[in-house]
Structure formats: structure tokens, C-alpha cells
C-alpha positions as CSV (number, residue, x, y, z in Angstrom):
1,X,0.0,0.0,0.0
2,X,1.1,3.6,-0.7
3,X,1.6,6.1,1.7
4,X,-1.1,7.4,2.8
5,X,-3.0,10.7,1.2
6,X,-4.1,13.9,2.5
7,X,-7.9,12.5,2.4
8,X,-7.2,9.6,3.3
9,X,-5.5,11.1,6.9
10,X,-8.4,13.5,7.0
11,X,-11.6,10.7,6.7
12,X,-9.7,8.5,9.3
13,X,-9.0,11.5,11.5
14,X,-12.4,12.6,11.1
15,X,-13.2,9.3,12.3
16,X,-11.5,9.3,15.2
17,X,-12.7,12.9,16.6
18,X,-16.1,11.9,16.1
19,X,-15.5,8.6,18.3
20,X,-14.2,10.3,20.9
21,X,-16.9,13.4,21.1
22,X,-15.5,16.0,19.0
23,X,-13.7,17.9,21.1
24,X,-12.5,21.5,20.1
25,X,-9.0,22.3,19.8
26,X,-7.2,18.8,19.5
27,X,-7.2,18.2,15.6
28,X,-3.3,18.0,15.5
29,X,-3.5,14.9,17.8
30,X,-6.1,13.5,15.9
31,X,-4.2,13.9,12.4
32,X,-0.9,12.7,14.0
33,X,-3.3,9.8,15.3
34,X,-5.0,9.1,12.2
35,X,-1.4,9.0,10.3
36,X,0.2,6.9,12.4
37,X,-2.7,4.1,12.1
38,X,-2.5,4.0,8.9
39,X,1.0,3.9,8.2
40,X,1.0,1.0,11.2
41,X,-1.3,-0.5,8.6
42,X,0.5,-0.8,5.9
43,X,3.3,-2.6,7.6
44,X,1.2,-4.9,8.9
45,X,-0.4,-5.9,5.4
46,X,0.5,-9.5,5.1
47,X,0.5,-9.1,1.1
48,X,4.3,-7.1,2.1
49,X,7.2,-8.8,0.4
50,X,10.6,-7.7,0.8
51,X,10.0,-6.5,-3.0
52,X,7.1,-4.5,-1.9
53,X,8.9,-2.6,1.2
């Protein structure tokens, strides 16, 4: 899998405030949260091959 995009930090981000009652003033640690999930998914995608790394 690619890095992740812009939008697709943002929907998962979006996600995440939501879950935990939108508070105001905290989207930084829900975009940091948001990247770091998905880049934590992508190395655990068992389709990885040392060719695909």
C-alpha cells in the first residue's frame, strides 16, 4: 500500500474525533493519530514482500 493521502488522513481523523466526542481544539493529535494508524497498517499488510517494502 502507498503512503497514505491527504484525504485519506483526514476521513480517518475525522473518524477518530467523532469517536471520541469532537472535542474542540485537538485536531493535530487526531491527524498525527490518524497517520500513524495507517501507516501501522501498511506494515502490517500481510501481502508485504521484501520487494514491496
Amino acid at each position: 500500500m502507498p503512503e497514505p493521502t491527504e484525504q485519506d488522513i483526514r476521513d480517518r481523523a475525522h473518524r477518530l474525533w467523532e469517536r471520541a466526542g469532537k472535542p474542540e481544539g485537538r485536531e493535530d493529535e487526531f491527524w498525527q493519530a490518524a497517520e500513524q494508524e495507517l501507516r501501522n497498517e501498511d506494515k502490517s499488510d500481510p501481502k508485504r514482500t521484501p520487494d514491496t517494502l
